[in-house]
Each structure stands twice: as C-alpha cells, then as structure tokens.
Backbone as CSV, one residue per row, in Angstrom:
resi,resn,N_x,N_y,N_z,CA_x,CA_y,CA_z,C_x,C_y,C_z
1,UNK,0.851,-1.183,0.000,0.000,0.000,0.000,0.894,1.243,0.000
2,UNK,0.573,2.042,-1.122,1.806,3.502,-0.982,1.521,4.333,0.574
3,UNK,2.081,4.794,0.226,2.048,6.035,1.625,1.352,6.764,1.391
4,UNK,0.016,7.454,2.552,-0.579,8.366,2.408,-0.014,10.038,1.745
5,UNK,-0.691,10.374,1.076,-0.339,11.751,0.527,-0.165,13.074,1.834
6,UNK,0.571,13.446,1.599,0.883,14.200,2.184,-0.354,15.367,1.847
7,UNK,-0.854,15.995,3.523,-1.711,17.359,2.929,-1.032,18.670,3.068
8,UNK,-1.756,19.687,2.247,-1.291,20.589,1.842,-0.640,21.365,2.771
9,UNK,-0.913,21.491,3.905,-0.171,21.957,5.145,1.332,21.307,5.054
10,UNK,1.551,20.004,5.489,2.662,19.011,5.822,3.612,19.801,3.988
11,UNK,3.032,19.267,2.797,3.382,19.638,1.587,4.397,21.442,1.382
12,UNK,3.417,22.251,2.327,4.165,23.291,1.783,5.342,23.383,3.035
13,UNK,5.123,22.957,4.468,6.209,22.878,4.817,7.607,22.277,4.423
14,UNK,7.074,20.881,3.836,8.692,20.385,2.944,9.205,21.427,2.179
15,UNK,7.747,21.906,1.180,9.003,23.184,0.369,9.337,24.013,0.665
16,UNK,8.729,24.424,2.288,9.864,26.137,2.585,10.822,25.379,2.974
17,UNK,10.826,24.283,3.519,12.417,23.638,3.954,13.486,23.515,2.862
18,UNK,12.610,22.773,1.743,13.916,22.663,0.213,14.095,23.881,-0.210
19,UNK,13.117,24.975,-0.096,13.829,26.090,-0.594,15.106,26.955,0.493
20,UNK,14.601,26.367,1.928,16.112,27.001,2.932,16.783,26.227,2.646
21,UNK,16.868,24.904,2.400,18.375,24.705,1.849,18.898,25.139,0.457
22,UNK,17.946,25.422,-0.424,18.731,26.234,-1.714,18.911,27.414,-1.585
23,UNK,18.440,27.927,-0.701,18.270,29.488,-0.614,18.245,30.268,0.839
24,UNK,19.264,29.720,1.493,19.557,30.302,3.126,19.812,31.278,3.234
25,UNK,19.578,31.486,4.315,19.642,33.140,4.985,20.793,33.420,4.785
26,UNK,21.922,32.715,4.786,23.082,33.742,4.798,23.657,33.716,2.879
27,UNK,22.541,33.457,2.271,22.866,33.164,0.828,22.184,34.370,0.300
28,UNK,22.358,34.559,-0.976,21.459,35.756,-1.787,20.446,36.481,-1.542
29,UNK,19.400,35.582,-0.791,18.150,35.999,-0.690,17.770,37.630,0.428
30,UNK,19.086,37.875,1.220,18.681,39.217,1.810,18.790,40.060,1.100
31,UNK,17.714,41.005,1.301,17.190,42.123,0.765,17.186,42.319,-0.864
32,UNK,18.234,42.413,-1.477,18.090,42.630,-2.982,18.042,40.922,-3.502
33,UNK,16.756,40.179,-4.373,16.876,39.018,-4.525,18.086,38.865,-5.606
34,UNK,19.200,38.161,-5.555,20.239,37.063,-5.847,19.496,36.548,-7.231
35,UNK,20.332,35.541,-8.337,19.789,34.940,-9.244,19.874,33.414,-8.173
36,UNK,20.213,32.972,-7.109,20.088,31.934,-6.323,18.523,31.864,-5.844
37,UNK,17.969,33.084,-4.741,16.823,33.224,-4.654,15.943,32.897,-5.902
38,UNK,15.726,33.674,-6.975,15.090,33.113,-7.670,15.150,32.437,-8.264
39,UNK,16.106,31.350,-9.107,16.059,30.099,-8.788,15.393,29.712,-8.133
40,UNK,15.217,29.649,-6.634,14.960,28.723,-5.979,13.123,28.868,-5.630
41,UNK,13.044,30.236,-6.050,11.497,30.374,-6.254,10.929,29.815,-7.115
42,UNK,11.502,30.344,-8.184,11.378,29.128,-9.267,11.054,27.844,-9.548
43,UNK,11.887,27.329,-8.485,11.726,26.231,-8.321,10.822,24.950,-7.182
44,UNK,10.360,26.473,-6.432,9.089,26.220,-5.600,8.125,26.392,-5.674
45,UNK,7.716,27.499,-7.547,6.653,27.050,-7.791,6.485,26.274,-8.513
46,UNK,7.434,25.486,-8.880,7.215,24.275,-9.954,6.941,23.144,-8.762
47,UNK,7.618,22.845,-7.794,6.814,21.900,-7.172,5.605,21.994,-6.568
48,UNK,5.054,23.326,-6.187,4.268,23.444,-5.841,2.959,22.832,-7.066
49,UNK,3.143,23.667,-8.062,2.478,23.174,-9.159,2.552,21.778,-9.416
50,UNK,3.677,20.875,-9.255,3.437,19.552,-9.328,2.914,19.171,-8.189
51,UNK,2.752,19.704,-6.968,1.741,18.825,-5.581,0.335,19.339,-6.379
52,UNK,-0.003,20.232,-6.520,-1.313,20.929,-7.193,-1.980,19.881,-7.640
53,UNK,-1.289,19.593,-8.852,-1.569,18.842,-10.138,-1.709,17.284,-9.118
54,UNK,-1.207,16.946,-8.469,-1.099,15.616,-7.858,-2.623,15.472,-6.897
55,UNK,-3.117,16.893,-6.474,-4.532,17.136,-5.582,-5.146,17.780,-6.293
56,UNK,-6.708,18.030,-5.912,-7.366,18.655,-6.527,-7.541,19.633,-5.227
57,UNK,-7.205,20.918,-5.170,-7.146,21.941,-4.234,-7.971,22.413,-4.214
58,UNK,-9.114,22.514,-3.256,-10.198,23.810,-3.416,-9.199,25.049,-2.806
59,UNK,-10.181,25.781,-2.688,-10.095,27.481,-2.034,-9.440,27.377,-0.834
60,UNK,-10.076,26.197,-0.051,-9.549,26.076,1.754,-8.202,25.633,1.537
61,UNK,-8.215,24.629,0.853,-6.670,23.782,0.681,-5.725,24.680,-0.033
62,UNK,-5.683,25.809,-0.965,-4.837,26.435,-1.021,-4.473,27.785,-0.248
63,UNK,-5.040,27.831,0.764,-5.187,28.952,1.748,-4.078,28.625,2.753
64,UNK,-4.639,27.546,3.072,-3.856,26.779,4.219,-2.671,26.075,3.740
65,UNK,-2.411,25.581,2.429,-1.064,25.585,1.619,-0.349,26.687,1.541
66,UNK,-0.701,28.079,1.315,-0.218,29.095,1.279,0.203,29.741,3.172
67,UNK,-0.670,29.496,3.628,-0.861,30.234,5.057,0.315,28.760,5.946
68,UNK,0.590,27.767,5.326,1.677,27.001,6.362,2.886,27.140,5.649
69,UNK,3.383,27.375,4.162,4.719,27.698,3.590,4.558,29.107,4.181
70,UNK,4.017,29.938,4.345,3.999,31.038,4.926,4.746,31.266,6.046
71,UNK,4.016,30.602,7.384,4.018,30.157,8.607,6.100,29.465,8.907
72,UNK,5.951,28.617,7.927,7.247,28.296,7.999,8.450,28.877,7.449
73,UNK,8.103,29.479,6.442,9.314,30.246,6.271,9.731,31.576,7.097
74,UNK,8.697,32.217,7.974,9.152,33.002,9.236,9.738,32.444,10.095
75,UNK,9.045,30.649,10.267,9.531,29.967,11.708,11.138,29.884,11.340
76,UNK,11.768,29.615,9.851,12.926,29.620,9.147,13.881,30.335,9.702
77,UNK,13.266,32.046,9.681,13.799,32.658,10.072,13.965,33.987,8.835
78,UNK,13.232,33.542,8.018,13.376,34.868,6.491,12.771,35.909,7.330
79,UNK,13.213,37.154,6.281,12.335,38.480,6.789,11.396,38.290,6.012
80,UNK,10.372,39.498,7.064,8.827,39.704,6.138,8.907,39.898,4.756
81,UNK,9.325,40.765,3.578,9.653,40.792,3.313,9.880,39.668,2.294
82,UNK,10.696,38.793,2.802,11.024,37.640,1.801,9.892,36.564,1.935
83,UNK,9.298,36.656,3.012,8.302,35.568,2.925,7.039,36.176,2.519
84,UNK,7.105,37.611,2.435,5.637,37.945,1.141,6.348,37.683,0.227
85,UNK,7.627,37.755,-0.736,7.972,37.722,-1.929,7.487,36.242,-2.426
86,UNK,8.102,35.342,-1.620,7.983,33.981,-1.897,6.512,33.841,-2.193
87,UNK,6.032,33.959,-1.101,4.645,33.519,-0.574,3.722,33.843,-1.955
88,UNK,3.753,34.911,-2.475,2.713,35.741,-3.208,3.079,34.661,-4.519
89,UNK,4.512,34.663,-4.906,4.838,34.340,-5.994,4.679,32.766,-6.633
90,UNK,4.330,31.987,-5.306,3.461,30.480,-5.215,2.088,30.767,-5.561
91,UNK,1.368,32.007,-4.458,0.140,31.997,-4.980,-0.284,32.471,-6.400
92,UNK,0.398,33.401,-6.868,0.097,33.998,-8.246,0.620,32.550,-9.085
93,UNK,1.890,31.976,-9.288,2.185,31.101,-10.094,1.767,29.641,-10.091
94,UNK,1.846,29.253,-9.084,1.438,28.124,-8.885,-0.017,27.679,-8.769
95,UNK,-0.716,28.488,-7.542,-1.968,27.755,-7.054,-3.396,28.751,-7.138
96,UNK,-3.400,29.364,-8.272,-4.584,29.616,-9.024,-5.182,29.211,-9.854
97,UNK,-6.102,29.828,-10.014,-7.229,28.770,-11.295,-7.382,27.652,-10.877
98,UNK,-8.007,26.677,-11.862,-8.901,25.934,-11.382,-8.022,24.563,-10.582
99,UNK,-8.500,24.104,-9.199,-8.440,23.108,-8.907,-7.915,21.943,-9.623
C-alpha cells in the first residue's frame, strides 16, 4: 500500500524547507533578490504546481497551503519581506485557477 499523501499543510512545509536549503539566509536571498533566490522560487513554484496537479485543491486547501509555507518560512527565520515575496509568488504562479 503507498504512503498516504501528504496534505497541503505538511506539503508546503517540505518546500519552505527545500527552498532554505537552496536558498539560506546567509545566501542571496537578503534584501536585494540574488539569481540563487530566484532560482529557488522558481523552483518552488514548480513543485508546488506539481503537488497541485497531484490534488485537486479547493479554495480552503490552497489557503492553508499558502498560510503554512507562509508560517514556515518566518519559523525559518526569512524576513517579512522575503516571505511575502515567496509567498505571493506560489500563490500567483502556482496555485490559481482551477483546482
């Protein structure tokens, strides 16, 4: 039997974690974004978009996908700041439109 799917909460915490290891605090990402940072945004909304595509997300489930990569990338330790940059740039790229 595979392993239960991970929900969207548990999901976006793995990716603020893969993105602190591509993209740590003491790396590019303060204040002026680095071509590392984005990269690595980049590359968090492509997975994000592949968990998407793997669920069918309503409205609640991408709220709370958005509101726990959120949540964790402060607990990380990013500034405000970087965790609206990120944050917004999942929701605009990744987890709009339709379910």
């Amino acid at each position: 039997m595979p392993p239960p799917l991970p929900s969207p909460a548990e999901a976006a915490r793995e990716l603020a974690r893969q993105f602190a290891r591509q993209a740590p605090l003491d790396g590019a990402i303060r204040g002026d974004p680095g071509q590392t940072a984005e990269q690595a945004i980049r590359q968090l909304c492509e997975a994000a978009q592949r968990f998407r595509a793997t669920r069918r997300l309503g409205i609640i489930a991408r709220a709370r996908f958005a509101k726990a990569l959120q949540d964790e990338l402060k607990a990380l330790g990013y500034a405000p700041d970087t965790v609206s940059r990120v944050t917004t740039a999942v929701l605009v790229g990744a987890l709009t439109g339709k379910g």
